[in-house]
C-alpha positions in Angstrom: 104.9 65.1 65.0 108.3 66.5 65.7 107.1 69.8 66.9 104.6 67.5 69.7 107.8 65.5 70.7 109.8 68.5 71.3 107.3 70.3 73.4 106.9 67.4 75.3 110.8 67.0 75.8 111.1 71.1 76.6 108.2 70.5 79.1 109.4 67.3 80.9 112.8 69.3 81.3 111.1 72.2 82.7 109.6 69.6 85.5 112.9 68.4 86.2 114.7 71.5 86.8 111.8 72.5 88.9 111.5 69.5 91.0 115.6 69.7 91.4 115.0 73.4 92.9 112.3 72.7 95.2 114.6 69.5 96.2 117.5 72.1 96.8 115.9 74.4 98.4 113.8 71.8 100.9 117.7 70.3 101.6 118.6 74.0 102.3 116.0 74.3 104.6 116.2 71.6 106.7 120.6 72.8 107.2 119.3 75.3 108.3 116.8 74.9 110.9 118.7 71.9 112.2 121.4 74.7 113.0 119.0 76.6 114.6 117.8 74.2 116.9 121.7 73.2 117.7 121.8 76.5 118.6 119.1 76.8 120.6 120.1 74.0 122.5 123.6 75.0 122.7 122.5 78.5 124.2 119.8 76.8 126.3 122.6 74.9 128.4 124.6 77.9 128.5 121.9 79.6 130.5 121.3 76.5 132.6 125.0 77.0 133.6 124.8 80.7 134.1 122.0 80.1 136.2 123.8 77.2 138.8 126.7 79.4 138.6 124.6 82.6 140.1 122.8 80.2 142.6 
């Protein structure tokens, strides 16, 4: 009985650490592409400039 309760403690902790992971790495993610995108905008109104400027 003790050796079922402890594989079924070793395997809920394997779930958790896994779920924290994919959590992390989905957060990660999302930094990242939401910097992106500021970026893109950022350099997209750059160019908008450049181009009224050259006009």
């Amino acid at each position: 009985m003790k050796d079922i309760l402890d594989i079924v403690i070793v395997i809920m902790f394997v779930i958790m650490v896994a779920m924290f992971i994919i959590n992390f790495n989905r957060q990660q993610i999302k930094k990242h592409t939401d910097k992106l995108e500021k970026n893109e905008e950022k350099n997209k109104a750059n160019n908008e400039v450049k181009d009224k400027i050259n006009e």
